[in-house]
VOKOLTI-13069 format. One record per residue (C-alpha): y, z, x; residue in one letter; residue number from 0; chain. Coordinates in nm, 2 decimals, always signed. Last residue first. Layout:
<rs>
      yy      zz      xx  rest   nr  kette
       Y       Z       X     A  NUM      A
...
</rs>
This chain:
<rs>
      yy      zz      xx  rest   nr  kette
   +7.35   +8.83   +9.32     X  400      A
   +7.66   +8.65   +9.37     X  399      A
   +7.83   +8.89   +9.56     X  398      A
   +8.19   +9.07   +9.52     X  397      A
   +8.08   +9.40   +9.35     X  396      A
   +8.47   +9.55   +9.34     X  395      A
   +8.53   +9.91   +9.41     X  394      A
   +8.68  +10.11   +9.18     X  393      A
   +8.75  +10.36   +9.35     X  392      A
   +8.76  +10.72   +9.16     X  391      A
   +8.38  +10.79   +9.21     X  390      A
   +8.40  +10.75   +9.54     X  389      A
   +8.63  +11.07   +9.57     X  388      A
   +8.95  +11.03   +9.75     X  387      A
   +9.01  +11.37   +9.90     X  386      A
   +9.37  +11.48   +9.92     X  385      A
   +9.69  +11.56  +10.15     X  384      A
   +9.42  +11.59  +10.44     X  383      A
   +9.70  +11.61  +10.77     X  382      A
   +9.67  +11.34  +11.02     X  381      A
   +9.72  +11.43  +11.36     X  380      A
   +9.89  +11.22  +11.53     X  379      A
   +9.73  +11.18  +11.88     X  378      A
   +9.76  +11.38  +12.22     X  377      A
   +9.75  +11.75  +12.00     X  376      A
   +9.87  +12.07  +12.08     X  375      A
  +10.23  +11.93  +12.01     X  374      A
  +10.15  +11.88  +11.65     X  373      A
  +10.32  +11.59  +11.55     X  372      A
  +10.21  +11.56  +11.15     X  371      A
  +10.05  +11.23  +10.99     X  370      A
  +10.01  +11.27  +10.63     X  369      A
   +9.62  +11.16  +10.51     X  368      A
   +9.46  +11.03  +10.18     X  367      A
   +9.08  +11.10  +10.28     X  366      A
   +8.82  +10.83  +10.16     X  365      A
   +8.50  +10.92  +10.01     X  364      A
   +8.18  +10.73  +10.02     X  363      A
   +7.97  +10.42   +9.84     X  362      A
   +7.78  +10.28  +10.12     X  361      A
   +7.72   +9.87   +9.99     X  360      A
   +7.37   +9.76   +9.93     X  359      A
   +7.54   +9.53   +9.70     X  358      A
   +7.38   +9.58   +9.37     X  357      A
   +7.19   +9.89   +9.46     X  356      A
   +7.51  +10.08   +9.61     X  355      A
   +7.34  +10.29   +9.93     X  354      A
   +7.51  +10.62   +9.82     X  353      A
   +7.67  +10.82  +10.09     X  352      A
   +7.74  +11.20  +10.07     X  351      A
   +7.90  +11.43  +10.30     X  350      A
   +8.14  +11.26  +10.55     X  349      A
   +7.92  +11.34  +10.82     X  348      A
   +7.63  +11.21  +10.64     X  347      A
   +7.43  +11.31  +10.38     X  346      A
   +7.25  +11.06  +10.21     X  345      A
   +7.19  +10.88   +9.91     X  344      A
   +6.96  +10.59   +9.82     X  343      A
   +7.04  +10.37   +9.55     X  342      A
   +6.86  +10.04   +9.70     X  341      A
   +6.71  +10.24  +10.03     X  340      A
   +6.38  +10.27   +9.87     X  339      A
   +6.34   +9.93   +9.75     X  338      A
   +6.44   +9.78  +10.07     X  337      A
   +6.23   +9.96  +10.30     X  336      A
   +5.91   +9.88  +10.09     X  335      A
   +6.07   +9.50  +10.11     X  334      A
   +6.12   +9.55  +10.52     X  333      A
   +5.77   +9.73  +10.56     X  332      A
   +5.90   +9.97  +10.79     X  331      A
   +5.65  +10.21  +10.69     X  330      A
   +5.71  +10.62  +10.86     X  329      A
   +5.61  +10.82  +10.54     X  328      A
   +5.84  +10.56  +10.31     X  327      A
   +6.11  +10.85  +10.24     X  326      A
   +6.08  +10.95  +10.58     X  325      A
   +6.15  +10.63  +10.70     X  324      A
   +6.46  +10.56  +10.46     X  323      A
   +6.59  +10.91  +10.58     X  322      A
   +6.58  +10.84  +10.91     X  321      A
   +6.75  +10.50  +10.89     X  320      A
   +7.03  +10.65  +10.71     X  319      A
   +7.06  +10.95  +10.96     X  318      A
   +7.09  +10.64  +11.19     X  317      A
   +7.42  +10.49  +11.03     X  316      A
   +7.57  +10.81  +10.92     X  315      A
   +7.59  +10.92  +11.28     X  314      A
   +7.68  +10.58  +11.41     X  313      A
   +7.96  +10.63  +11.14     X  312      A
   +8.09  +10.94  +11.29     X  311      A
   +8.12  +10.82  +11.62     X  310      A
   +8.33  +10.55  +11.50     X  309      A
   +8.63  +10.74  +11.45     X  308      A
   +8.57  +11.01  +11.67     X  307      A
   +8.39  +11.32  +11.75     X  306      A
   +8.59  +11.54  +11.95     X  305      A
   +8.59  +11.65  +12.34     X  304      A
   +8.43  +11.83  +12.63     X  303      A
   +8.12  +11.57  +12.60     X  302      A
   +7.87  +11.75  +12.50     X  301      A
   +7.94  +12.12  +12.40     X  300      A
   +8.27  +11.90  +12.19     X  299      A
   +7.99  +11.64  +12.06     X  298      A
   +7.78  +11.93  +11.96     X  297      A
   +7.98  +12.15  +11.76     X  296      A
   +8.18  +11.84  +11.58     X  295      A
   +7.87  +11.72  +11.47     X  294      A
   +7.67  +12.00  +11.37     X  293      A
   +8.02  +12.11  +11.15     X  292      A
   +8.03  +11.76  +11.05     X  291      A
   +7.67  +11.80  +10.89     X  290      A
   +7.74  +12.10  +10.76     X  289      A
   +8.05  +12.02  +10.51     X  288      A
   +8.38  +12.02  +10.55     X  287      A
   +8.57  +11.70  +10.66     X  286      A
   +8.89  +11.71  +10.72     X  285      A
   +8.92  +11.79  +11.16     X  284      A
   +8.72  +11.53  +11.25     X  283      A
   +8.91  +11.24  +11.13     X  282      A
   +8.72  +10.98  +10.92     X  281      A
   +8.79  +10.70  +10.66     X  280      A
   +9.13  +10.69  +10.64     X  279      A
   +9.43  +10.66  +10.35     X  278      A
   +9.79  +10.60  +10.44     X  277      A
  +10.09  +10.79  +10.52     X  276      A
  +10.36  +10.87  +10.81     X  275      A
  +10.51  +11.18  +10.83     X  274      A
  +10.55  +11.17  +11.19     X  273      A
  +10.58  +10.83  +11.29     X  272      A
  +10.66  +10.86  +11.67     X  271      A
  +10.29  +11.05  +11.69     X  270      A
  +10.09  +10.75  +11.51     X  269      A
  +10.07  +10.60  +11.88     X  268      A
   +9.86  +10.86  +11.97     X  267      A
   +9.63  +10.74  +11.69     X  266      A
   +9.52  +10.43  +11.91     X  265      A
   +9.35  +10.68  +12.18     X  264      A
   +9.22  +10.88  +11.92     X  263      A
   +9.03  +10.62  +11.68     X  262      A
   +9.14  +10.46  +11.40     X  261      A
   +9.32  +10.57  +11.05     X  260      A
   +9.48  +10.35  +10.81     X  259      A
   +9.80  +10.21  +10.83     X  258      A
  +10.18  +10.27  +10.68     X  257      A
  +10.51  +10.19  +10.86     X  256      A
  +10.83  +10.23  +10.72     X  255      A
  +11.18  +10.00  +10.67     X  254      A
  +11.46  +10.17  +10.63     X  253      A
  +11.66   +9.86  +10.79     X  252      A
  +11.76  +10.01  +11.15     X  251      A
  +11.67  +10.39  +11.10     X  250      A
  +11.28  +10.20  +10.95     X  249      A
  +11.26   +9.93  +11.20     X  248      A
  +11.34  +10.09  +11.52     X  247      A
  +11.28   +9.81  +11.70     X  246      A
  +11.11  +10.04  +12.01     X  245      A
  +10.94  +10.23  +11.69     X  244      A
  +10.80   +9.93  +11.55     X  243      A
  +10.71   +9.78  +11.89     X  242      A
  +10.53  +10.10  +11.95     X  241      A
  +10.30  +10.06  +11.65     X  240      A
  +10.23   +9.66  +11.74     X  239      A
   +9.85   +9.78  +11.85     X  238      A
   +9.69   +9.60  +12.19     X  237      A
   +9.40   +9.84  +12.18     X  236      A
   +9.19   +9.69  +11.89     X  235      A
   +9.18   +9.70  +11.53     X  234      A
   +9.48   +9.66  +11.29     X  233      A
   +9.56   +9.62  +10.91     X  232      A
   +9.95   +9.76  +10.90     X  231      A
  +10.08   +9.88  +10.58     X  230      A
  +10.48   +9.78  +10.58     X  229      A
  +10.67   +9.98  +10.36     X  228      A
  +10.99   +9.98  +10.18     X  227      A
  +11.10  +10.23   +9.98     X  226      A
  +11.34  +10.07   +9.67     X  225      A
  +11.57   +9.77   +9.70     X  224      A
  +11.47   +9.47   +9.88     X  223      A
  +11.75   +9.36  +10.11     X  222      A
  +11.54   +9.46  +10.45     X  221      A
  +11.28   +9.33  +10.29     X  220      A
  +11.19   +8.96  +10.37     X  219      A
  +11.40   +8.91  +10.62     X  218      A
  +11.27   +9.21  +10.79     X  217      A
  +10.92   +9.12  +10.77     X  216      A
  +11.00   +8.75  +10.95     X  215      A
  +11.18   +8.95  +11.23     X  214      A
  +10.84   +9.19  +11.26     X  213      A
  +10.63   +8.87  +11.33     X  212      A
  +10.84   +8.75  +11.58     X  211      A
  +10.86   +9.06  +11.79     X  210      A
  +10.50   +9.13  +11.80     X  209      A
  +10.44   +9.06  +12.14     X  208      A
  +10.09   +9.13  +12.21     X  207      A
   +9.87   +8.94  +12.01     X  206      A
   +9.50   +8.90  +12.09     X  205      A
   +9.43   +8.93  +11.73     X  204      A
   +9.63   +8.62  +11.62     X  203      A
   +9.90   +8.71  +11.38     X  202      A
   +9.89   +8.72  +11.00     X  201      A
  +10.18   +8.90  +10.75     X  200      A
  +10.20   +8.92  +10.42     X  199      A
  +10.49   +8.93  +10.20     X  198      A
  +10.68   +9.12   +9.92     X  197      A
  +10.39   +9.29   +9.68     X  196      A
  +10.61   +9.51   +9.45     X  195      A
  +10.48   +9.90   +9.36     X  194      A
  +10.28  +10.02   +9.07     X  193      A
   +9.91   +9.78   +9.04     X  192      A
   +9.87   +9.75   +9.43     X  191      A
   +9.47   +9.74   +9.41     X  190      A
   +9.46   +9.37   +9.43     X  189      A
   +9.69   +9.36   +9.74     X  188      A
   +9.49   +9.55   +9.92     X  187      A
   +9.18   +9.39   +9.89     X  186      A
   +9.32   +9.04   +9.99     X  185      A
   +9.50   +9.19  +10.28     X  184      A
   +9.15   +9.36  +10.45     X  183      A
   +8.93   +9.06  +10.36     X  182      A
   +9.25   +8.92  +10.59     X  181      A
   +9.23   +9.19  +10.83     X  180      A
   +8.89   +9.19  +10.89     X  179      A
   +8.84   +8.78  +10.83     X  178      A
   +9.07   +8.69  +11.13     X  177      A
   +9.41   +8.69  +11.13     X  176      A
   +9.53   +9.02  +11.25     X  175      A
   +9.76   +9.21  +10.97     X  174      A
  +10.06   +9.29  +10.86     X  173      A
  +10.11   +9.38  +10.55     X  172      A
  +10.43   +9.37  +10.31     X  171      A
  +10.49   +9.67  +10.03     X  170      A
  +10.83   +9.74   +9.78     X  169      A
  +10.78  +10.10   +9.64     X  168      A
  +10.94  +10.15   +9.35     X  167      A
  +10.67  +10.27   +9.11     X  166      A
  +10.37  +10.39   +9.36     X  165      A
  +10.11  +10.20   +9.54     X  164      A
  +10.10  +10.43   +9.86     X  163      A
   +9.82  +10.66   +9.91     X  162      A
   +9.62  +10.55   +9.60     X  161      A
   +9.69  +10.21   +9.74     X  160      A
   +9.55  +10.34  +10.12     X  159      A
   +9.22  +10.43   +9.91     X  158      A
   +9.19  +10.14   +9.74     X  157      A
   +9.26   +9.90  +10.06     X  156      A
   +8.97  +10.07  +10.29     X  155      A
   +8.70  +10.05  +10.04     X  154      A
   +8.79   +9.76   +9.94     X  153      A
   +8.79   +9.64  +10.32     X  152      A
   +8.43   +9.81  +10.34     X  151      A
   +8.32  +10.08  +10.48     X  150      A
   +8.05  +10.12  +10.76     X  149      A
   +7.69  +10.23  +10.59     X  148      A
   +7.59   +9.88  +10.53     X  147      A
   +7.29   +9.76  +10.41     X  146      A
   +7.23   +9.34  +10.45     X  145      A
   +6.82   +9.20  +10.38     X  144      A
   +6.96   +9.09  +10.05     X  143      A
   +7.19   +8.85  +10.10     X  142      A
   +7.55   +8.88  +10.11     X  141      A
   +7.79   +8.62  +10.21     X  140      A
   +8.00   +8.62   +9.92     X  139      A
   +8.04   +9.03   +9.93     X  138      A
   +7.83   +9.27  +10.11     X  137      A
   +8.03   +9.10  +10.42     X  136      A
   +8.27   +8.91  +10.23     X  135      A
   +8.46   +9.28  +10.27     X  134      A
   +8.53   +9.27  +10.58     X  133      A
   +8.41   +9.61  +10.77     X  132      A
   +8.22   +9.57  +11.07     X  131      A
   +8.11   +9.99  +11.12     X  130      A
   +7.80   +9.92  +11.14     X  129      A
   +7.60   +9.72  +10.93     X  128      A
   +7.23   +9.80  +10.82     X  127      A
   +7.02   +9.44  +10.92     X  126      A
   +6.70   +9.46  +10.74     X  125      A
   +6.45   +9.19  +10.85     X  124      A
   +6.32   +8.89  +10.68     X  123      A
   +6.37   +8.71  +11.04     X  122      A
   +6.56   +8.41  +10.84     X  121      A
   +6.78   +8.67  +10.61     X  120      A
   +6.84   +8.90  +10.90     X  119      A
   +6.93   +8.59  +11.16     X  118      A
   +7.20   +8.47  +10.81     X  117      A
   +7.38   +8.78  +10.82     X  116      A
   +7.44   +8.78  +11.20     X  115      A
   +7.72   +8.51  +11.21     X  114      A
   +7.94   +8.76  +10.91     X  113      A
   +7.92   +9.02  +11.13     X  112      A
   +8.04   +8.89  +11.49     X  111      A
   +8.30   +8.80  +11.23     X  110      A
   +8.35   +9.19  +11.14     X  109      A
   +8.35   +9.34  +11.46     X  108      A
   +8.11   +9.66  +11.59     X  107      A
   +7.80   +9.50  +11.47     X  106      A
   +7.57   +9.68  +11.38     X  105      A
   +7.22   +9.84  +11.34     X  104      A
   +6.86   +9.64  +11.34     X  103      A
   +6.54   +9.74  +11.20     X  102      A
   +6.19   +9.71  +11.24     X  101      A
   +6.23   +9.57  +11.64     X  100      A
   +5.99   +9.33  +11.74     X   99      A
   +6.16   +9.30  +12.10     X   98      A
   +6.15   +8.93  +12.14     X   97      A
   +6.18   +8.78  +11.77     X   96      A
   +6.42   +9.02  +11.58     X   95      A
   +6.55   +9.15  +11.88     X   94      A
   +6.64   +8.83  +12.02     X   93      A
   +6.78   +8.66  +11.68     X   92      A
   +7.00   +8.95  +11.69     X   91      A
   +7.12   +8.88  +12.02     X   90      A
   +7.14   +8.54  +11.98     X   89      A
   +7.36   +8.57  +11.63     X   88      A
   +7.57   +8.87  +11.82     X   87      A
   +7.62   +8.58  +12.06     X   86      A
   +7.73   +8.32  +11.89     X   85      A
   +8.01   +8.54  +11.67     X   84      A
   +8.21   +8.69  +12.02     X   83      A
   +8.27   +9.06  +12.05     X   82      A
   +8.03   +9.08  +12.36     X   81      A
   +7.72   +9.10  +12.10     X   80      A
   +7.60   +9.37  +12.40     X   79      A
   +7.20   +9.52  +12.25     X   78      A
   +7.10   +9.88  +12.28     X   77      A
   +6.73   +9.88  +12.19     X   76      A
   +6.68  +10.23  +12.02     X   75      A
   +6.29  +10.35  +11.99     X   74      A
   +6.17  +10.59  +11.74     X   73      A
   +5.83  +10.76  +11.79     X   72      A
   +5.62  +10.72  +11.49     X   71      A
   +5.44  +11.09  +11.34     X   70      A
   +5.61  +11.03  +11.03     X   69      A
   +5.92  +10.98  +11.21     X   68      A
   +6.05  +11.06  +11.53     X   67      A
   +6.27  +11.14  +11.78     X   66      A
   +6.25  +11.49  +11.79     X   65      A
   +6.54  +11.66  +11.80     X   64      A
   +6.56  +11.79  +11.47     X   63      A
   +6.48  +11.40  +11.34     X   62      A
   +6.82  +11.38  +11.13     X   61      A
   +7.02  +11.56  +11.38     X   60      A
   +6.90  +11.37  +11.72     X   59      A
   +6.88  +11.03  +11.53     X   58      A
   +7.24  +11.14  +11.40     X   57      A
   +7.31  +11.18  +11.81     X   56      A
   +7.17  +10.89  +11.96     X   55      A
   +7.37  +10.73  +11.66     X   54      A
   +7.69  +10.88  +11.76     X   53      A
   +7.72  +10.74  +12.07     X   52      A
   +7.60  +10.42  +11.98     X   51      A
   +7.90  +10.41  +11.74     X   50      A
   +8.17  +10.53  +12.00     X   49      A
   +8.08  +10.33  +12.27     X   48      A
   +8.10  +10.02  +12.02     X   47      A
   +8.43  +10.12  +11.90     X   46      A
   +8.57  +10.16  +12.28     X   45      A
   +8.40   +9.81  +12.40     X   44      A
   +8.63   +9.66  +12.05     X   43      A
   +8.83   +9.45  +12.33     X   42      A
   +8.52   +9.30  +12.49     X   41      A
   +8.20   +9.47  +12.64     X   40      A
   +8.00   +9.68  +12.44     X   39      A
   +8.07   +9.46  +12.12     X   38      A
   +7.72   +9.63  +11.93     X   37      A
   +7.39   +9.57  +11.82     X   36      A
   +7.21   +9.88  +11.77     X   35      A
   +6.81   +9.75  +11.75     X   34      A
   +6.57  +10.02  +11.63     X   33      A
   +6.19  +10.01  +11.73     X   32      A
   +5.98  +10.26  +11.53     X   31      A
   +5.72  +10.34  +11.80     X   30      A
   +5.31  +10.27  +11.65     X   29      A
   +5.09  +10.44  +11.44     X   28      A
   +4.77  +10.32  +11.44     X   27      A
   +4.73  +10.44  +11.82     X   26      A
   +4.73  +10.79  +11.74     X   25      A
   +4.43  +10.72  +11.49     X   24      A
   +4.25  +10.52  +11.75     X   23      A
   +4.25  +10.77  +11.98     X   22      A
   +4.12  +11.06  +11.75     X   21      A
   +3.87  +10.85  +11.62     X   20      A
   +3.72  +10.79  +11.98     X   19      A
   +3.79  +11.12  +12.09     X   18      A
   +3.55  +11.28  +11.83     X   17      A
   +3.25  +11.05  +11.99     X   16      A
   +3.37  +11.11  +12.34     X   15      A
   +3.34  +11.51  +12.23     X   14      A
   +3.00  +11.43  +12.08     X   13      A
   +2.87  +11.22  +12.38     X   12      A
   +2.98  +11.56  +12.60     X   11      A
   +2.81  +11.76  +12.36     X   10      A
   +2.46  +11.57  +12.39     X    9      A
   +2.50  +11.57  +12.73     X    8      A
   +2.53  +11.97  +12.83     X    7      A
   +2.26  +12.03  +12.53     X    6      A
   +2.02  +11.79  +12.76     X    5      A
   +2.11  +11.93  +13.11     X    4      A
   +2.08  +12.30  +12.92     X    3      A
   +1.70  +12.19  +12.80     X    2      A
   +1.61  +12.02  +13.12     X    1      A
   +1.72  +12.36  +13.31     X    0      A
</rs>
């Protein structure tokens, strides 16, 4: 009986023994905490839905559904910047300093952006941006704790001039004044090479009658010889596309419309403009590959509906995080992180990204678009007339590195 008492104790000290290792070991490797910074509330609430959204689900994808990394449970910290620059720099700050998180995502505007870049620099923290897209961004105000898997204005101007810069064609813009759509202006008009530059165009983003500012494009083209097109740089709900078509610009003076893309509910406006062209980033229905395909599936089985705009970059945005972690076995050491995300490509709904290693700027392919009225369809759908390949923009390094 003694001798079974005594074997009965000497393996129960051996299991605590074993235990005590084994504790310590799951204890050495600590949640992954993500912030996602984003304009929840505001006029961009719709975008910012969108990208969280679709960075549950790239975590989801890129993780096979199981939320972590090297053995390191990732944790997202949803954070509102309420679309106003001071606070995205608190809230940033916050999750820098009070929740300890490894990296941050976001923002959802572009000067919301621009006040953040300096919190990443100070906390020595990486700070991937998504989906703000001026261009100063990776450009003047750079440093070198800034990613961004979002496009940039460049980005966004190149590929709409490949759409539309053609001998003949006489172009204006019309765009909010802020530094989105005027990063977005400047770009542009440095890739028109072929057409005529006529006039730009800056109203206040809360604009809602766009009367004015249409009457000033007119007098400037309406005499102009050639097509005539104005390429509209917008983001928010209160668009000027129906004021176009209640003025009716282009029977009246042959004046068309051009844009980008954006999300659904804005696109439905794109309808009246059947054949309408431009260049856009993302629209479920063109790009083929398997990561869309996972997308598309699974948004439709959970929410009843498509993928959108911005979904599809919260995607790209957290399948870029993955990947960095897996590359570095679960570190987020920021410099570590730094050095393996510096060239780093990825697949992402759109196919391949490539982190740019002088900027740290996504390079990705565009999607030259014709918008046809499909009367299954809400929105505009645009038809892919070609793929833009990365590799034929020739996107500017703007920093001062």
């Amino acid at each position: 009986m003694l001798r079974r008492r005594t074997l009965i104790q000497a393996t129960t000290a051996a299991a605590v023994l074993l235990a005590v290792p084994l504790a310590a070991t799951a204890q050495s490797k600590p949640d992954v905490k993500i912030a996602i910074i984003a304009s929840k509330t505001g006029p961009l609430e719709a975008y910012a839905k969108q990208t969280i959204t679709g960075f549950q689900m790239g975590l989801e994808y890129a993780t096979g559904g199981t939320m972590a990394v090297a053995g390191r449970k990732l944790v997202v910290i949803e954070r509102d910047d309420q679309g106003k620059p001071d606070v995205g720099k608190a809230q940033l700050a916050a999750a820098y300093g009070d929740d300890k998180v490894d990296i941050a995502v976001g923002p959802t505007a572009s000067p919301v952006a621009l006040a953040m870049l300096t919190v990443a620099e100070e906390y020595k923290k990486i700070l991937l941006v998504e989906p703000a897209v001026a261009d100063s961004i990776t450009g003047d105000k750079w440093n070198k704790y800034i990613f961004r898997t979002g496009r940039n204005s460049s980005q966004d101007a190149i590929a709409n001039a490949v759409a539309l810069d053609k001998p003949g064609n006489v172009i204006a813009t019309l765009a909010q004044d802020n530094a989105f759509g005027r990063d977005g202006v400047k770009a542009f008009k440095n890739a028109i090479k072929k057409g005529r530059f006529a006039h730009e165009e800056f109203v206040p983003p809360a604009t809602t009658d766009f009367t004015a500012a249409f009457q000033r494009l007119v007098d400037k083209m309406k005499d102009q010889p050639g097509r005539k097109i104005v390429w509209v740089i917008w983001a928010g709900g209160n668009s000027p596309f129906s004021k176009f078509a209640e003025l009716e610009l282009q029977k009246r003076f042959g004046i068309e419309m051009a844009t980008g893309g954006n999300i659904l509910p804005a696109m439905v406006a794109y309808k009246a403009y059947p054949g309408m062209e431009g260049a856009l980033y993302y629209y479920f229905g063109i790009p083929k590959n398997p990561v869309n395909e996972w997308l598309v599936a699974n948004h439709y089985s959970k929410f009843k509906s498509p993928p959108d705009f911005f979904t599809a970059g919260g995607m790209s945005a957290a399948i870029a995080v993955v990947e960095a972690l897996k590359k570095t076995a679960g570190d987020t050491n920021t410099e570590r992180l730094i050095k393996t995300m510096e060239g780093m490509s990825f697949q992402t709904p759109k196919g391949a990204m490539t982190f740019r290693k002088e900027d740290h700027q996504a390079m990705q392919d565009m999607y030259h678009f014709k918008i046809k009225a499909d009367p299954a369809f809400a929105w505009g759908v645009p038809e892919l007339v070609r793929e833009i390949k990365a590799s034929e923009m020739n996107v500017p390094i703007l920093n001062k590195r």
